[in-house]
N, CA, C and O atoms as a GROMACS GRO file, in nm:
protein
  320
    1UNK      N    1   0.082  -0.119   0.000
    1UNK     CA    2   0.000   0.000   0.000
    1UNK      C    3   0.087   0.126   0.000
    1UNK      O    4   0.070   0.223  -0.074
    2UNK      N    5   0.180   0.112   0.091
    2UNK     CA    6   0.257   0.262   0.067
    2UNK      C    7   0.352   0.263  -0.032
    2UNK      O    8   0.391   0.376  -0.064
    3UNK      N    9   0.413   0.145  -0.105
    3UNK     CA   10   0.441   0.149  -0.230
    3UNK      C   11   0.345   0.227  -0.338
    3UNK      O   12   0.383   0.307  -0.424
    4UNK      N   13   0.256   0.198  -0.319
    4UNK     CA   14   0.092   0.248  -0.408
    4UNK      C   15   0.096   0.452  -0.360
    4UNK      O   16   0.062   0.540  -0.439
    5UNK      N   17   0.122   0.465  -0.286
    5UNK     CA   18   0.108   0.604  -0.221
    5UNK      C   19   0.241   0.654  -0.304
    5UNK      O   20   0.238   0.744  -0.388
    6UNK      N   21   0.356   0.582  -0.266
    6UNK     CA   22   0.485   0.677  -0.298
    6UNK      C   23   0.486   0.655  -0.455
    6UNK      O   24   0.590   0.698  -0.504
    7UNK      N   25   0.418   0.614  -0.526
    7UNK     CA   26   0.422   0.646  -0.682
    7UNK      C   27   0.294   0.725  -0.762
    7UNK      O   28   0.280   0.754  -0.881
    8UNK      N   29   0.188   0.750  -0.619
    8UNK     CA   30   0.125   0.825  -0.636
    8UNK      C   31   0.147   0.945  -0.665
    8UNK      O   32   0.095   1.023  -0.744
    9UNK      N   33   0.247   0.951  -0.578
    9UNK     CA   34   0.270   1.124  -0.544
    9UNK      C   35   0.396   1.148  -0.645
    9UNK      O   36   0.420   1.259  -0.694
   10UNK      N   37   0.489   1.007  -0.674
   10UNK     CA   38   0.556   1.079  -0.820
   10UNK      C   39   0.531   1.112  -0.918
   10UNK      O   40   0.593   1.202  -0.975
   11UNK      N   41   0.424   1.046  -0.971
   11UNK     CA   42   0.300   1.051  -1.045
   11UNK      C   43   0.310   1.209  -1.054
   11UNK      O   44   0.376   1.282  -1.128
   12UNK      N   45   0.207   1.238  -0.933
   12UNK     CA   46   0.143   1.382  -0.938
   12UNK      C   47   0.258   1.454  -0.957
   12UNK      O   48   0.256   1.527  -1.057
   13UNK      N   49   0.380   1.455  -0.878
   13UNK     CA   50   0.504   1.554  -0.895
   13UNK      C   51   0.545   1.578  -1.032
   13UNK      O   52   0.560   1.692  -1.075
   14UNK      N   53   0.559   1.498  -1.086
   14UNK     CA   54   0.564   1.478  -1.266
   14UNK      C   55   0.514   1.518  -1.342
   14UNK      O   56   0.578   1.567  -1.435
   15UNK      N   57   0.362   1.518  -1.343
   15UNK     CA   58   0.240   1.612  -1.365
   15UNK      C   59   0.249   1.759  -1.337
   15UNK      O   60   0.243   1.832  -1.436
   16UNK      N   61   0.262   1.812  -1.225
   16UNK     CA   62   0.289   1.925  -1.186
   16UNK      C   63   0.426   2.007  -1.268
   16UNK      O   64   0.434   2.126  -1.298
   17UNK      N   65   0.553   1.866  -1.294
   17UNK     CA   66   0.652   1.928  -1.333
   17UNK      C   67   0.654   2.011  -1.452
   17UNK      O   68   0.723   2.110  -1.474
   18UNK      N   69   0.519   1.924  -1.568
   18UNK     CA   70   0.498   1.904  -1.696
   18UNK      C   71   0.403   2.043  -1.711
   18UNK      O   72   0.440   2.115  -1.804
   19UNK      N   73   0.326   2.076  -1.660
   19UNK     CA   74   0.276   2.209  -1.627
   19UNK      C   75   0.385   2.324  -1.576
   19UNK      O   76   0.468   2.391  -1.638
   20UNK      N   77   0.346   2.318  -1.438
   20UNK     CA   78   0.427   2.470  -1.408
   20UNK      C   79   0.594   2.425  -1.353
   20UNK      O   80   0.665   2.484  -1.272
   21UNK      N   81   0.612   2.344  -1.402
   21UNK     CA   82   0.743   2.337  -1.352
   21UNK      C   83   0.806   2.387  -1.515
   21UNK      O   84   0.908   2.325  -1.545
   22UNK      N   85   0.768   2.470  -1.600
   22UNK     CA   86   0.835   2.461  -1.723
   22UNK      C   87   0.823   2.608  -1.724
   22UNK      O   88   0.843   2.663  -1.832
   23UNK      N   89   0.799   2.669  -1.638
   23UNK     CA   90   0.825   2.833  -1.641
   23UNK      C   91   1.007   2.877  -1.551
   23UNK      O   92   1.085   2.853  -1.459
   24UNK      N   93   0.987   2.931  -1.634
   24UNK     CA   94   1.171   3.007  -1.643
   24UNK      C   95   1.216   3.026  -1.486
   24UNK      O   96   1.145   3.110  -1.431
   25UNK      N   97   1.278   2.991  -1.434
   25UNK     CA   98   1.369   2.975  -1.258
   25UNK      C   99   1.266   2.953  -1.208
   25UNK      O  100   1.318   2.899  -1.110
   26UNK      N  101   1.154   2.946  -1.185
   26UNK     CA  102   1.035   2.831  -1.079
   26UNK      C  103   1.083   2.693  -1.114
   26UNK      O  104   1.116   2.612  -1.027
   27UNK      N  105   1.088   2.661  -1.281
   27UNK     CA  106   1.121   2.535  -1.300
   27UNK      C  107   1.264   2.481  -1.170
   27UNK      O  108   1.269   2.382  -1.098
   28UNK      N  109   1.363   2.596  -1.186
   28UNK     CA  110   1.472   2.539  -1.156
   28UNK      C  111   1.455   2.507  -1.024
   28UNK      O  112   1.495   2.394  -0.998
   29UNK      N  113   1.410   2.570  -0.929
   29UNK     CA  114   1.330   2.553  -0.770
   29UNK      C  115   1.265   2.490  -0.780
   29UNK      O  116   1.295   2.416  -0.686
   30UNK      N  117   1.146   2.428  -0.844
   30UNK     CA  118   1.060   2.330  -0.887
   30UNK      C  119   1.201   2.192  -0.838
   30UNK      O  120   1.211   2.128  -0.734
   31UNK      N  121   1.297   2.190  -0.975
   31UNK     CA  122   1.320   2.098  -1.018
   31UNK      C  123   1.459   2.030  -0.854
   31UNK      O  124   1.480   1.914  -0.822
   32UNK      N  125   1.531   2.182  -0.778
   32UNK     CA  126   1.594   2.086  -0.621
   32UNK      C  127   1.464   2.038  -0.567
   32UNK      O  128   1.481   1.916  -0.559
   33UNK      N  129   1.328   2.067  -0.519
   33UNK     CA  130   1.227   2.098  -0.445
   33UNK      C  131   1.186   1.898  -0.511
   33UNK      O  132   1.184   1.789  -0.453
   34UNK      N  133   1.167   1.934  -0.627
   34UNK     CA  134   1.180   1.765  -0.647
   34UNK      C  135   1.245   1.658  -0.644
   34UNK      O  136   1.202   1.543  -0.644
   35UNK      N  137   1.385   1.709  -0.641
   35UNK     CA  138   1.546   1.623  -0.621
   35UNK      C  139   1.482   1.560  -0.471
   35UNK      O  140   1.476   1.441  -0.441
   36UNK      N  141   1.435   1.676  -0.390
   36UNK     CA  142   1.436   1.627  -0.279
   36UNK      C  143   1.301   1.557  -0.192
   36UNK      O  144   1.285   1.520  -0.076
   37UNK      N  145   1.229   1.560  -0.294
   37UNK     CA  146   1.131   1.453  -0.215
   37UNK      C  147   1.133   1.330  -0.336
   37UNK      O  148   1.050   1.240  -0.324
   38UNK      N  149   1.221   1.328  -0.444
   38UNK     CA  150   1.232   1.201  -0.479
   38UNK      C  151   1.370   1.120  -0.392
   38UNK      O  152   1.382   0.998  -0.382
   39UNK      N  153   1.448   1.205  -0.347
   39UNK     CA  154   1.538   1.102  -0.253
   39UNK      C  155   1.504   1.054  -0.125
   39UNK      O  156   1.562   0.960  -0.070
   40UNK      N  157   1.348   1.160  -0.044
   40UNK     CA  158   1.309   1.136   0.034
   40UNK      C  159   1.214   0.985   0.002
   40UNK      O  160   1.202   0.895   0.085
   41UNK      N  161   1.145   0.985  -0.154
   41UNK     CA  162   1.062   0.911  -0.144
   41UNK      C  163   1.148   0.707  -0.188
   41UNK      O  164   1.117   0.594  -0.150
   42UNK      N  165   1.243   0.755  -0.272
   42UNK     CA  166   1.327   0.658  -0.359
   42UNK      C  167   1.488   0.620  -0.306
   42UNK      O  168   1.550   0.528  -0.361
   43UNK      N  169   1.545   0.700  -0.196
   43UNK     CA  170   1.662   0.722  -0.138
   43UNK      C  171   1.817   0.715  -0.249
   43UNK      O  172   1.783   0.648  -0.346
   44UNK      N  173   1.903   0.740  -0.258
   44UNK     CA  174   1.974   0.782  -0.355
   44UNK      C  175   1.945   0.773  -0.457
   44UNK      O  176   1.994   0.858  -0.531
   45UNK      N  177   1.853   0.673  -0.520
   45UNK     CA  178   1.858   0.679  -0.721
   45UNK      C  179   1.721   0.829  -0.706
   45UNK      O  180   1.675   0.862  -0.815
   46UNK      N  181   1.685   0.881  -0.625
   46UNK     CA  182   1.610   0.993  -0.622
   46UNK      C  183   1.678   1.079  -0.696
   46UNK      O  184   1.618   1.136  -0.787
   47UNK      N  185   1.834   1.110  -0.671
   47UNK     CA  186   1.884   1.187  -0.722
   47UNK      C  187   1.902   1.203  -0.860
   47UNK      O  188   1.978   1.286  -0.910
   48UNK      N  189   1.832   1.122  -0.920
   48UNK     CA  190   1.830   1.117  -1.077
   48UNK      C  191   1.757   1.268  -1.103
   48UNK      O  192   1.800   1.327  -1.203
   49UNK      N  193   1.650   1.338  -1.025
   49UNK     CA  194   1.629   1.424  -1.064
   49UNK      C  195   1.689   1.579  -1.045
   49UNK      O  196   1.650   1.683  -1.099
   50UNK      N  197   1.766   1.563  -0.978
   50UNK     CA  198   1.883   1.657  -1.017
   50UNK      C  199   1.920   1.676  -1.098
   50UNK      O  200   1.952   1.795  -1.105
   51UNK      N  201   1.948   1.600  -1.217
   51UNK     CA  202   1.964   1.577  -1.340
   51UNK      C  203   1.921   1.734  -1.432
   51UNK      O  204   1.990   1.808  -1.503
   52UNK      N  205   1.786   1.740  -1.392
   52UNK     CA  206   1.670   1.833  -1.447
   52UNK      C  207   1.723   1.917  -1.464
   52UNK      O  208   1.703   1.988  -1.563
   53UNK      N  209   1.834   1.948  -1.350
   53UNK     CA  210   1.897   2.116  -1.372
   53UNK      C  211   1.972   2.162  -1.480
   53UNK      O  212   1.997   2.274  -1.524
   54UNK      N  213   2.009   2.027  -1.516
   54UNK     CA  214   2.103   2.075  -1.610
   54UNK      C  215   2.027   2.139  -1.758
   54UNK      O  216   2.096   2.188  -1.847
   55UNK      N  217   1.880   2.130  -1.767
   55UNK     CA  218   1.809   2.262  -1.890
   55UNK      C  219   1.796   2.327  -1.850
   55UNK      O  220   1.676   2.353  -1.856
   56UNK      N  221   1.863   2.412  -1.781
   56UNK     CA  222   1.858   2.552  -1.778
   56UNK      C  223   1.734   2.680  -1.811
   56UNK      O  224   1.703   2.781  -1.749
   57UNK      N  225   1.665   2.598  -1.984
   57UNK     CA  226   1.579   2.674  -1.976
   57UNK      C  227   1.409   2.630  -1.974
   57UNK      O  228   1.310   2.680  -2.027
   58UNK      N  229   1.436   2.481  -1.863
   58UNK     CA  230   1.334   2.445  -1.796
   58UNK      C  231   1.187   2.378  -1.915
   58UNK      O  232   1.068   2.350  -1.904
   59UNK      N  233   1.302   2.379  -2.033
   59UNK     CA  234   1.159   2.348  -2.089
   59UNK      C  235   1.132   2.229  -2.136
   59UNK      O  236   1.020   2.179  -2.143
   60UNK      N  237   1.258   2.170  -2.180
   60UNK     CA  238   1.238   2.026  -2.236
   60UNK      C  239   1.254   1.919  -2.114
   60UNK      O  240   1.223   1.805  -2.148
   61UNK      N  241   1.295   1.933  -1.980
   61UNK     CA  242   1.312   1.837  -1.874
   61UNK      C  243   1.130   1.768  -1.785
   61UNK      O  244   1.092   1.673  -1.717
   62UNK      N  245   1.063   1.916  -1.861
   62UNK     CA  246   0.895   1.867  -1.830
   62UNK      C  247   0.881   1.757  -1.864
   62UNK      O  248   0.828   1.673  -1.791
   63UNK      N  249   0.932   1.727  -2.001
   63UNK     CA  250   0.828   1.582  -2.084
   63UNK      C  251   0.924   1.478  -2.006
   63UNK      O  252   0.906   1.364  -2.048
   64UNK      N  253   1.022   1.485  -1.901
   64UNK     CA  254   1.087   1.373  -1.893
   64UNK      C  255   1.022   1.304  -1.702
   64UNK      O  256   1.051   1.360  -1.597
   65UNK      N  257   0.948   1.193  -1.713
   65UNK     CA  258   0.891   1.207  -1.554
   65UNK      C  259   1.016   1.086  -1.430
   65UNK      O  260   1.016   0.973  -1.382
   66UNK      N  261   1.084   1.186  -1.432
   66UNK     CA  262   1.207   1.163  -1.375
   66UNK      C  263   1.191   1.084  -1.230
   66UNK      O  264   1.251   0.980  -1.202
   67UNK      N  265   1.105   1.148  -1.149
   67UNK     CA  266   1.075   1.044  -1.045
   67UNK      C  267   1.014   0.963  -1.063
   67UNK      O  268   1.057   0.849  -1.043
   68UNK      N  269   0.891   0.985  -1.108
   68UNK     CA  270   0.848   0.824  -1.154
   68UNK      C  271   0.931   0.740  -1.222
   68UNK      O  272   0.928   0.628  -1.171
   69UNK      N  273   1.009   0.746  -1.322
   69UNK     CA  274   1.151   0.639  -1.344
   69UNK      C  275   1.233   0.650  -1.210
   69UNK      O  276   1.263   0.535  -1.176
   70UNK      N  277   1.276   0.734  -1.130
   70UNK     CA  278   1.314   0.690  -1.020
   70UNK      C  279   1.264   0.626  -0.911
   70UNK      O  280   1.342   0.606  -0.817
   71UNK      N  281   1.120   0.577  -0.900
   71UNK     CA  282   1.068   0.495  -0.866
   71UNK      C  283   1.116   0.348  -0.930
   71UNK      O  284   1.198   0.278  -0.870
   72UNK      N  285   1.071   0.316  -1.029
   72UNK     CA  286   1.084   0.237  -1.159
   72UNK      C  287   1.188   0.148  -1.136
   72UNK      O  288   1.180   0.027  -1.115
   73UNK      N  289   1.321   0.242  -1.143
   73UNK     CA  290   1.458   0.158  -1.122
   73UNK      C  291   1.512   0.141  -0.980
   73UNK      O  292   1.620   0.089  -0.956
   74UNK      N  293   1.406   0.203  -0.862
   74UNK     CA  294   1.418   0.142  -0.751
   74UNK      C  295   1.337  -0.015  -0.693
   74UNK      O  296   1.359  -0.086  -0.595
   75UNK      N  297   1.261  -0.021  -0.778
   75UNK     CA  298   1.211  -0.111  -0.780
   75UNK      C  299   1.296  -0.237  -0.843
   75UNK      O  300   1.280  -0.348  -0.791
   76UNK      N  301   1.352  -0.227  -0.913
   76UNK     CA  302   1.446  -0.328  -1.001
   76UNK      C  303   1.587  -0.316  -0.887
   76UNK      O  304   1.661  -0.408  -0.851
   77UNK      N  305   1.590  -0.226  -0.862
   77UNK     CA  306   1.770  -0.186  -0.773
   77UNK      C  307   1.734  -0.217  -0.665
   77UNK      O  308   1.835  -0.233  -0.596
   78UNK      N  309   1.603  -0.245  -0.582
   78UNK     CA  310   1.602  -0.279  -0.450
   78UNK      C  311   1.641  -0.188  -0.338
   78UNK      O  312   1.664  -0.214  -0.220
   79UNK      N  313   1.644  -0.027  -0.428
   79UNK     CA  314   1.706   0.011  -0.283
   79UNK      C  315   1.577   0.104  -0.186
   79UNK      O  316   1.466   0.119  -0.239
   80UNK      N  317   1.594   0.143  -0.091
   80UNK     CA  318   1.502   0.162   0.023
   80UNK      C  319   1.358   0.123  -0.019
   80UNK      O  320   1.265   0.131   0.062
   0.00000   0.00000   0.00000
């Protein structure tokens, strides 16, 4: 069940990213603000979404749903 919850909410974070996370420096606060509840939710492979920062101009990292694949390959990696 709380497996079911914590991909809920990457889900939604992803969603949200794909919307307003694609406006110019919100994205980039958007995108630590998500680093850090995907390591809270996935524990180090979370940090895949750090990644995000590196578009700069926040617009093409929307279509990519980074925590939810960091869910994904925690599931296969076994870790927390």
């Amino acid at each position: 069940m709380w497996l079911i919850l914590k991909f809920m909410i990457a889900i939604a974070f992803d969603a949200l990213d794909f919307f307003i996370g694609r406006i110019p420096i919100f994205g980039s606060v958007f995108d630590i603000i998500g680093g850090i509840i995907s390591m809270l939710l996935w524990g180090n492979i979370g940090a895949l979404q750090f990644g995000e920062l590196i578009d700069f101009t926040d617009q093409i990292d929307g279509f990519i749903p980074t925590v939810t694949i960091a869910g994904i390959l925690s599931l296969f990696f076994n870790e927390k």
